[in-house]
Biotite code that builds the C-alpha atoms (Angstrom):
import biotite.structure as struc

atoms = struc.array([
    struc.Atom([89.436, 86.531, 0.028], chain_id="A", res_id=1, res_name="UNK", atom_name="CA", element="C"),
    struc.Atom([89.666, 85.547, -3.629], chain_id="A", res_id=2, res_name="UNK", atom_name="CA", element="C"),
    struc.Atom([88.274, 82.004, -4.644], chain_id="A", res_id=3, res_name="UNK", atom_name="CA", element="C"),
    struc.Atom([89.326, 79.799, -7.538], chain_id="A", res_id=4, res_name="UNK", atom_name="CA", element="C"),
    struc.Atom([87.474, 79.788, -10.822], chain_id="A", res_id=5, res_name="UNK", atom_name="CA", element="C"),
    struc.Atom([85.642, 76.755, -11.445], chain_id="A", res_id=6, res_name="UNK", atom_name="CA", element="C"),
    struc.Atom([87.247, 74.703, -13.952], chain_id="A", res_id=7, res_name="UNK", atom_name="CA", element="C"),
    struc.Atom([84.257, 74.025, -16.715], chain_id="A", res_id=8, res_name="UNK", atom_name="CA", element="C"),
    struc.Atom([83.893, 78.208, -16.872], chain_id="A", res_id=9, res_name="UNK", atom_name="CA", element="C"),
    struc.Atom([87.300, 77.996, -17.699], chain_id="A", res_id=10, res_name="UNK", atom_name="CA", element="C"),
    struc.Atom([86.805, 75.587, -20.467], chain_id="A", res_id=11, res_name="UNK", atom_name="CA", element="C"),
    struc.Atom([83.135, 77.543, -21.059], chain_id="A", res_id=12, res_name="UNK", atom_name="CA", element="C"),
    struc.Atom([85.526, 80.322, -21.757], chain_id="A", res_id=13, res_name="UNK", atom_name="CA", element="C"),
    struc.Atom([88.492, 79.403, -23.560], chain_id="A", res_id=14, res_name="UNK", atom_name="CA", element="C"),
    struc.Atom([85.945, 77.231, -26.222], chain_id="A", res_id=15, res_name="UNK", atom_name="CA", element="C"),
    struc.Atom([84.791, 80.662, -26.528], chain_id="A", res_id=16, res_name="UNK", atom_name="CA", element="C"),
    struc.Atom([87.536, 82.509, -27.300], chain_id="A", res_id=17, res_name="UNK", atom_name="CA", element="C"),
    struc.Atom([88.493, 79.796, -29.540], chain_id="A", res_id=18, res_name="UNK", atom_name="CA", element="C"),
    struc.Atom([85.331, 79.753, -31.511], chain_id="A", res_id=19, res_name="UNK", atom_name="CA", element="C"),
    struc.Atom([84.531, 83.183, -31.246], chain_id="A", res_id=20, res_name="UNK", atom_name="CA", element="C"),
    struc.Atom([88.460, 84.196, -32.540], chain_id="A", res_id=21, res_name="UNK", atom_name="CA", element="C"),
    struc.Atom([90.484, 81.919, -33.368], chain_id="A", res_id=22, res_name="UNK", atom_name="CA", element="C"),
    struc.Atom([89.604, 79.234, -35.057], chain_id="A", res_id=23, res_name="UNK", atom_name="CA", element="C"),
    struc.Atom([88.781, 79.252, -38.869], chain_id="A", res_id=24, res_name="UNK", atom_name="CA", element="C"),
    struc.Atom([85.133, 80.537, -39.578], chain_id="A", res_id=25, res_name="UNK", atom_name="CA", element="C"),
    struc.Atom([85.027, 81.999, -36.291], chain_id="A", res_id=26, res_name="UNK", atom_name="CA", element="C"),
    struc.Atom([82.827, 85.711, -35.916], chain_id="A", res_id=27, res_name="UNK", atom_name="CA", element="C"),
    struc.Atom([85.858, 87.417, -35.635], chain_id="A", res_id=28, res_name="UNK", atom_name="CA", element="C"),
    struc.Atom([88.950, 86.361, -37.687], chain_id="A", res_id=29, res_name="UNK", atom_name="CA", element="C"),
    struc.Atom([92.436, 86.867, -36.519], chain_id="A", res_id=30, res_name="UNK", atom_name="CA", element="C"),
    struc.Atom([92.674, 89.401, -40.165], chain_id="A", res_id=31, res_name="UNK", atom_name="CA", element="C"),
    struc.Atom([90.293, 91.692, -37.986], chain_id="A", res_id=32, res_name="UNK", atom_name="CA", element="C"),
    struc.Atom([92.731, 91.903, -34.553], chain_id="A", res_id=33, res_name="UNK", atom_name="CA", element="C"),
    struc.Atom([96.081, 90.421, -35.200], chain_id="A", res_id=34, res_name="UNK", atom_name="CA", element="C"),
    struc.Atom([98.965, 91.077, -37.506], chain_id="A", res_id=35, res_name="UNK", atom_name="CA", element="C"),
    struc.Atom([102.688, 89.869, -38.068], chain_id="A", res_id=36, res_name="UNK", atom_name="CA", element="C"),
    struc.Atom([105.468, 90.981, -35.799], chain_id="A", res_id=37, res_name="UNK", atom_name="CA", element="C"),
    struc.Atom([107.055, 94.580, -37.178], chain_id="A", res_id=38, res_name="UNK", atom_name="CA", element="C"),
    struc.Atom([111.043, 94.515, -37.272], chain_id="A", res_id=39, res_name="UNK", atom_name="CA", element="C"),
    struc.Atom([110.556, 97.556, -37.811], chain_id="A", res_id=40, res_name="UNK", atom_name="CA", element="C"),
    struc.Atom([111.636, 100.190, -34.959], chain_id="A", res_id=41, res_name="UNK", atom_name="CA", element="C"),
    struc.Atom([108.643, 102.781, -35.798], chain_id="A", res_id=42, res_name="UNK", atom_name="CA", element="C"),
    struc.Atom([105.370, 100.483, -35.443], chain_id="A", res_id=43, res_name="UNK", atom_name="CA", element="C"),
    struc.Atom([102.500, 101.396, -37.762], chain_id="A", res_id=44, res_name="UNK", atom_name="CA", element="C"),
    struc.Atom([98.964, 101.013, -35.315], chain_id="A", res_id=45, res_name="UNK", atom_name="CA", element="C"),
    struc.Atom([98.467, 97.739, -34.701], chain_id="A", res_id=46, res_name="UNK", atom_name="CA", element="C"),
    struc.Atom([94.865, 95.814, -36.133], chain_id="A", res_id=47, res_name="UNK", atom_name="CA", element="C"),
    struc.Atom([93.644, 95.537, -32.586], chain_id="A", res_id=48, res_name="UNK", atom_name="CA", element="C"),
    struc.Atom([93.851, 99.203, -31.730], chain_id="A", res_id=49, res_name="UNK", atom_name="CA", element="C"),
    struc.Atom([92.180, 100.015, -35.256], chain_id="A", res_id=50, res_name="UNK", atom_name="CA", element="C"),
    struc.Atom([89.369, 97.563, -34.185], chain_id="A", res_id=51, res_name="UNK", atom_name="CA", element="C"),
    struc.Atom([88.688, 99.182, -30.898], chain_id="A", res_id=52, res_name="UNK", atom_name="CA", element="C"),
    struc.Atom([88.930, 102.801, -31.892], chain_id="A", res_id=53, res_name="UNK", atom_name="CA", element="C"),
    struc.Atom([85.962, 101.606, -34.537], chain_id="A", res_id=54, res_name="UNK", atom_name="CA", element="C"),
    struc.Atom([84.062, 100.090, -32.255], chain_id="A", res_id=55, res_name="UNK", atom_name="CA", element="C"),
    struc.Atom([84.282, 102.705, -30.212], chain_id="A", res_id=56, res_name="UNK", atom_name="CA", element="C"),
    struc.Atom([83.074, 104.952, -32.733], chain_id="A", res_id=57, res_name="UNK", atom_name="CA", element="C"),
    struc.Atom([80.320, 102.798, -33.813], chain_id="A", res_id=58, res_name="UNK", atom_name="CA", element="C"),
    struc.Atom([79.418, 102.147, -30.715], chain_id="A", res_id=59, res_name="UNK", atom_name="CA", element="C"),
    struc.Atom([79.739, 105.981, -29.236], chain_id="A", res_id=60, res_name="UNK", atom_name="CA", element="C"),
    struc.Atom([79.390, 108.165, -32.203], chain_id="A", res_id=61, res_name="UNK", atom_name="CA", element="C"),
    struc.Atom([83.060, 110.073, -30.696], chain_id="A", res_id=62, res_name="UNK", atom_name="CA", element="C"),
    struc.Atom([83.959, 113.025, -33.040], chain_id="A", res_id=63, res_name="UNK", atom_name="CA", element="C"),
    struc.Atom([87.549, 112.059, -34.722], chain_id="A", res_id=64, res_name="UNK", atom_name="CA", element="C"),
    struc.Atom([89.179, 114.527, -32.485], chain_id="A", res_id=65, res_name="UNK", atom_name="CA", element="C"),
    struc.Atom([88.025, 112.763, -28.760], chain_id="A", res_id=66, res_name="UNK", atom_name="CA", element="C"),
    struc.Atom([89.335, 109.686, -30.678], chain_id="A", res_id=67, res_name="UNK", atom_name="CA", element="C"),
    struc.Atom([92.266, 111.004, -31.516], chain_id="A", res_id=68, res_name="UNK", atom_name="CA", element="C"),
    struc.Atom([93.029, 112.470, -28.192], chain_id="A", res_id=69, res_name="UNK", atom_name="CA", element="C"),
    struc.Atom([91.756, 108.767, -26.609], chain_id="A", res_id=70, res_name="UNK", atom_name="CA", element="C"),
    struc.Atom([94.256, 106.466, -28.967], chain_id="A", res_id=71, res_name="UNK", atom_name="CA", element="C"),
    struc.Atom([96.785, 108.990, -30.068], chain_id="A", res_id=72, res_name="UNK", atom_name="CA", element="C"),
    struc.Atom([96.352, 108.605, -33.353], chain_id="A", res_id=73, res_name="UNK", atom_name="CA", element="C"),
    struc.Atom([95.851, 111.296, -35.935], chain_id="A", res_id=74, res_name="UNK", atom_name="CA", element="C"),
    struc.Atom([92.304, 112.163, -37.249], chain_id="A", res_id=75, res_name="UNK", atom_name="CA", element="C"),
    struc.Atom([93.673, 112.129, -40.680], chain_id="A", res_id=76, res_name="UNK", atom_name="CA", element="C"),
    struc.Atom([94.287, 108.232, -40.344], chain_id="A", res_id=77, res_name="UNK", atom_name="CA", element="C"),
    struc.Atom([90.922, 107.827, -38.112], chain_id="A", res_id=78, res_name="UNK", atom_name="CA", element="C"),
    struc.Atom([89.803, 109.232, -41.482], chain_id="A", res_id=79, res_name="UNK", atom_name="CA", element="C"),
    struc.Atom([91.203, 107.012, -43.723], chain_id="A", res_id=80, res_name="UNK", atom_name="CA", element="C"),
    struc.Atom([91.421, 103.590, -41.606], chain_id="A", res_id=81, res_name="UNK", atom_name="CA", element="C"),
    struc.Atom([87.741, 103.550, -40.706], chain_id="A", res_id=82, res_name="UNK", atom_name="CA", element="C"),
    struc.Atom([85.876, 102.479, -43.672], chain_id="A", res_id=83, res_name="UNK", atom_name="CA", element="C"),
    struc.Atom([88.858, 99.559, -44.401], chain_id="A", res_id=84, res_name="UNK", atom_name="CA", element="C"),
    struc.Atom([88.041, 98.205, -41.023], chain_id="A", res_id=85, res_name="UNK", atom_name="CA", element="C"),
    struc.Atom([84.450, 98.563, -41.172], chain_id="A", res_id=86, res_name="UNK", atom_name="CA", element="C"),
    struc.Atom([83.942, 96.934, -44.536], chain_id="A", res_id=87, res_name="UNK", atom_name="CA", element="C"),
    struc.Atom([86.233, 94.309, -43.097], chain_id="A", res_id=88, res_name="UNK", atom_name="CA", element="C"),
    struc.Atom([83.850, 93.649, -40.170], chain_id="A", res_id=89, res_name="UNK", atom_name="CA", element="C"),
    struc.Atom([80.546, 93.768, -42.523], chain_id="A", res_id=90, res_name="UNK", atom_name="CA", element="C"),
    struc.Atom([82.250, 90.821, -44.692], chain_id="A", res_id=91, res_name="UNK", atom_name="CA", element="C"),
    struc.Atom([83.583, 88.638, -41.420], chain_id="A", res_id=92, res_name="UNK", atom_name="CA", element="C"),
    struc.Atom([80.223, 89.545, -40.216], chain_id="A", res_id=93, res_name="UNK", atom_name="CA", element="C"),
    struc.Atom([78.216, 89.192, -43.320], chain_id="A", res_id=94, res_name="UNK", atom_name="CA", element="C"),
    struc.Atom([75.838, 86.433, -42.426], chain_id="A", res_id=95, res_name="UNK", atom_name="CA", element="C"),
    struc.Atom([74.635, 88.326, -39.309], chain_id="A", res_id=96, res_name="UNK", atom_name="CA", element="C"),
    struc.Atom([74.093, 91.889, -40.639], chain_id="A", res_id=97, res_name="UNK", atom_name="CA", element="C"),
    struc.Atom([71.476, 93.293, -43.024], chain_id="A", res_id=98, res_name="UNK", atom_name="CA", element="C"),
    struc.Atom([73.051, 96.095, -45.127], chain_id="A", res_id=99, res_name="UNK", atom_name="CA", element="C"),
    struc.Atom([70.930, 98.288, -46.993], chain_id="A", res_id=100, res_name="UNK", atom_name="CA", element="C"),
    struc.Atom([71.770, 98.980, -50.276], chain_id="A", res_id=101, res_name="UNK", atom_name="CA", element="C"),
])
C-alpha cells in the first residue's frame, strides 16, 4: 500500500529544484542541462546527456569506450565534449571549488 507524500516535502523539494536549477544564480544553471528545441530531424546530444556522461566519468573514472558503449555516443566526441562541459561546471561552480593552478 502506497501512502501520499506529505505536502511541505513536496514544497521542501520543488524550492529545491528551483534553487538548486532553475532559478538565476542557482548551482547548476539551465546552460549546464537544457538547450533549445532542435527542428532539426537528426538531434545533436542533448546538454543533459553530456552532463551525465561527465559526471559519470568524474565520478567513475569509465574508460571512453564503457562510456561510449553506456550513452552511444562516439569516443571521438566523449573526447572532444568533455573538457567544454567540465570547464563549464568549474565556472557555474566556481565559488565552491579550489582549482589548482
Amino acid at each position: 500500500m502506497s501512502t501520499c507524500p506529505n505536502e511541505n516535502e513536496g514544497y521542501t523539494f520543488s524550492d529545491y529544484i528551483l534553487k538548486s536549477y532553475i532559478e538565476s544564480g542557482c548551482l547548476f544553471p539551465p546552460e549546464l542541462w537544457a538547450s533549445e528545441p532542435s527542428i532539426s530531424p537528426r538531434e545533436a546530444v542533448p546538454p543533459n546527456i553530456k552532463l551525465l556522461i561527465t559526471l559519470r566519468y568524474l565520478a567513475t573514472g569509465d574508460s571512453f569506450s564503457s562510456l561510449m558503449y553506456l550513452f552511444r555516443v562516439s569516443k571521438q566526441y566523449i573526447s572532444a565534449m568533455l573538457p567544454v562541459v567540465i570547464k563549464a561546471i568549474v565556472k557555474a561552480l566556481k565559488k565552491y571549488i579550489k582549482v589548482r593552478g
